[in-house]
C-alpha positions, 0 to 999 in steps of 0.5 A, spaced: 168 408 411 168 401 414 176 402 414 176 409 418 171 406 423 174 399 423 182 403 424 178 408 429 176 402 433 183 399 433 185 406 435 181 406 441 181 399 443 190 399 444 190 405 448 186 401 453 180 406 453 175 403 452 170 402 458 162 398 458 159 404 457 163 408 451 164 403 447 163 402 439 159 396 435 163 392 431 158 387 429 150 385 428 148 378 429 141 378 429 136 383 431 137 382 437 144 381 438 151 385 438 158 384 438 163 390 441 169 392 439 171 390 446 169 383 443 162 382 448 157 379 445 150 384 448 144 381 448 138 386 448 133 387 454 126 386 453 125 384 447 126 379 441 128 379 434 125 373 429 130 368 428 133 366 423 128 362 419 122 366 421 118 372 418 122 379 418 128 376 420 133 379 415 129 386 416 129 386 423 137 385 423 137 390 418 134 395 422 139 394 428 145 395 423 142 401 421 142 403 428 148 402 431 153 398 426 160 402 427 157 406 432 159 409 439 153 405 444 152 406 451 150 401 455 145 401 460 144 393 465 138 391 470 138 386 475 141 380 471 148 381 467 149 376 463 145 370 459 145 363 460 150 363 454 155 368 457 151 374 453 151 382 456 144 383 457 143 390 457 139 397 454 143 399 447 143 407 447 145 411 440 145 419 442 141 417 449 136 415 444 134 406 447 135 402 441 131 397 444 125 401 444 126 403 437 126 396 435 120 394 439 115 401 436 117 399 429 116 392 428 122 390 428 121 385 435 117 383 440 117 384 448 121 379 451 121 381 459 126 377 463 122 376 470 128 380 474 129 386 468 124 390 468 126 397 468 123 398 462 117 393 461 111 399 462 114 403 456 115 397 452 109 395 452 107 402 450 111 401 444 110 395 442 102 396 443 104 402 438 107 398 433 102 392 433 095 398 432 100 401 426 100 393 423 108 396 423 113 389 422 112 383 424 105 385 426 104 387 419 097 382 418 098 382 409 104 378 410 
């Protein structure tokens, strides 16, 4: 399966086709960060994942491979394009259904509004509020 969706990226990326907003997942750094098939390192608005040495780390970027490794994305900006470390800061879509706020109602990261980026931040908080009465991930109290 890795193969076919690896040649198909191949494909896509030497017909020259390949635009921001139709673009296919080639990697997951973290819970929080995603490399393109376009070479683009996206860095997810609104939220932020656990590192490396924190708890639910492994969980949280298993999360975000399951939702979109391999997979065709649709990206979405706010205000600011681009972090300090030359990251795209966007809103990830798989099948019109945002990633961010999945990765936010489970647990799997906590809000993180950048001052300018906040198109979303009433809805985020609601998810991320969700997540922390269900005790879901990072909010888990037996841990």
């Amino acid at each position: 399966m890795k193969r076919i969706a690896v040649c198909l990226i191949l494909i896509i990326l030497i017909s020259g086709c390949v635009k921001e907003s139709d673009v296919y997942v080639s990697k997951v750094i973290d819970g929080d960060t995603i490399v393109l098939s376009n070479g683009e390192h996206v860095r997810l608005l609104g939220i932020n994942a656990p590192e490396k040495d924190e708890y639910y780390y492994n969980e949280a970027t298993e999360r975000l491979t399951e939702l979109v490794a391999y997979k065709q994305v649709r990206l979405e900006s706010d205000k600011t394009n681009r972090d300090t470390y030359g990251r795209l800061l966007r809103y990830v879509y798989v099948n019109d259904k945002m990633v961010n706020s999945k990765l936010l109602e489970e647990g799997c990261a906590r809000l993180y509004i950048f001052e300018s980026d906040k198109k979303y931040e009433k809805s985020f908080i609601y998810a991320e509020n969700y997540a922390k009465n269900q005790n879901l991930g990072i909010w888990n109290n037996n841990h």
